[in-house]
C-alpha positions in Angstrom: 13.7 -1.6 9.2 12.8 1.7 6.9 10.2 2.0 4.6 10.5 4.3 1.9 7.1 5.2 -0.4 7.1 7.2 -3.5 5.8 8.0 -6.6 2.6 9.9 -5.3 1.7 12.9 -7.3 -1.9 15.2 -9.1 -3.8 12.9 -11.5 -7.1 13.4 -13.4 -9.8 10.9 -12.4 -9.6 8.2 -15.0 -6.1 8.2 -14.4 -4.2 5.5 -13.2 -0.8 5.9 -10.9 2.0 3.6 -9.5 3.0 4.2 -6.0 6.2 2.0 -4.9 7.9 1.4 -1.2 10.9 0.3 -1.1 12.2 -1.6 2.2 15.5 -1.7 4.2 17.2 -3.1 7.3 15.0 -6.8 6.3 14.6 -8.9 3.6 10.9 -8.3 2.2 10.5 -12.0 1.5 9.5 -12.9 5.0 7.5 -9.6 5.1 4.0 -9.6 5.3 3.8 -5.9 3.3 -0.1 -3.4 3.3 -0.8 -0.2 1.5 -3.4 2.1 4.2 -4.3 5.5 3.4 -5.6 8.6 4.8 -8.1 10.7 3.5 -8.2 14.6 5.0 -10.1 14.7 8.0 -10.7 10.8 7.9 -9.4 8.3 9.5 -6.4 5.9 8.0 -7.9 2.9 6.2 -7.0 -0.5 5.2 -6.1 -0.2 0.7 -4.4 -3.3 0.0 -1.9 -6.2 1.6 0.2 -8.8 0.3 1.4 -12.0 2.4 4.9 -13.3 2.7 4.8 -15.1 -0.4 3.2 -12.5 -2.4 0.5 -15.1 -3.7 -2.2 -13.8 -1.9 -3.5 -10.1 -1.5 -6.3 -8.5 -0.2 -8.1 -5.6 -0.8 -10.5 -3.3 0.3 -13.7 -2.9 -1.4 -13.9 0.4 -2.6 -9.9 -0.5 -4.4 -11.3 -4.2 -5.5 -10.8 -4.3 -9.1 -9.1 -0.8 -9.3 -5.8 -1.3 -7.6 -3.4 -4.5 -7.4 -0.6 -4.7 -4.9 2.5 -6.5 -6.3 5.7 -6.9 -4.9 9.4 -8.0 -6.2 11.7 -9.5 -3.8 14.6 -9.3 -5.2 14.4 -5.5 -5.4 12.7 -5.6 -1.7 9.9 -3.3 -3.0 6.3 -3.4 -3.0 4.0 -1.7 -5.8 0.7 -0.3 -5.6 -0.9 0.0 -8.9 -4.1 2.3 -9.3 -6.2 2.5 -11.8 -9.3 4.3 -12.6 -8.9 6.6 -9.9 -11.2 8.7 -8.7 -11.8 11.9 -6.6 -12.1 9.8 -3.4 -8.9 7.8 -3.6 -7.3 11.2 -3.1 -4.7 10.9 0.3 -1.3 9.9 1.6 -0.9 6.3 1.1 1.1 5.2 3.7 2.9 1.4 3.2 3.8 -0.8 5.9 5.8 -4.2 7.0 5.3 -6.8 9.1 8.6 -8.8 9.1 7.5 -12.2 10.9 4.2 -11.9 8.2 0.4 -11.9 9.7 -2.2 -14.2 9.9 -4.9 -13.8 6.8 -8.1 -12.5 9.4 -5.8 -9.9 10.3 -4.2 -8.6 7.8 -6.4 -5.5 7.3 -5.4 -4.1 11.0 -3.0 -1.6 11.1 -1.4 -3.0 14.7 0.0 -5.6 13.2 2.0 -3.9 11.4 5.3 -3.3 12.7 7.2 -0.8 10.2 5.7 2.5 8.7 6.7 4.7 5.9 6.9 8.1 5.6 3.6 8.3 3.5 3.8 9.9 -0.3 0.5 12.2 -1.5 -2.0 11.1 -4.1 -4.4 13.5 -5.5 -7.0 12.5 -7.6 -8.6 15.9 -9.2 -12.6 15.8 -10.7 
């Protein structure tokens, strides 16, 4: 299984960006998918998730109303779109796959995620 993200790039804050990973090697349907980033010097967090069936998605709170994870099967790619962005969403946003799906209490941990992309570089300037 490979995960390819892209679509990161510079953006005013205000702005709004759509980042996109697209997945090979398994069908994404039976894919529990996440978005996690990592902020310079910080620690890799928990953005977003989206269950097998794509109807429900979590988020963290600082994204909550800012950023909606989507996904289309068919293509076997998952979308993060980000609005409103501001200086502090700035980081690699990394996406990753968990192909036999996860639980809803744990879909905010990183370890049970099987699959990683390569990451893809978001920079929100002030």
């Amino acid at each position: 299984v490979q995960l390819q993200a892209s679509g990161g790039g510079l953006v005013q804050t205000g702005g709004s960006l759509r980042i996109s990973c697209v997945v090979s090697g398994r069908a994404l349907s039976s894919s529990a998918v996440a978005w996690f980033r990592q902020a310079p010097g910080k620690e890799r967090e928990f953005v977003a998730a989206s269950k097998r069936t794509g109807q429900y998605a979590n988020y963290a709170d600082s994204v909550k109303g800012r950023f909606t994870i989507s996904r289309d099967n068919a293509k076997n790619a998952v979308f993060l779109q980000m609005n409103s962005l501001e200086p502090e969403d700035t980081g690699i946003y990394f996406c990753a796959a968990a192909p036999l799906g996860i639980i809803t209490s744990q879909v905010r941990n990183e370890a049970r995620y099987d699959y990683w992309g390569q990451g893809t570089l978001v920079t929100v300037s002030s």
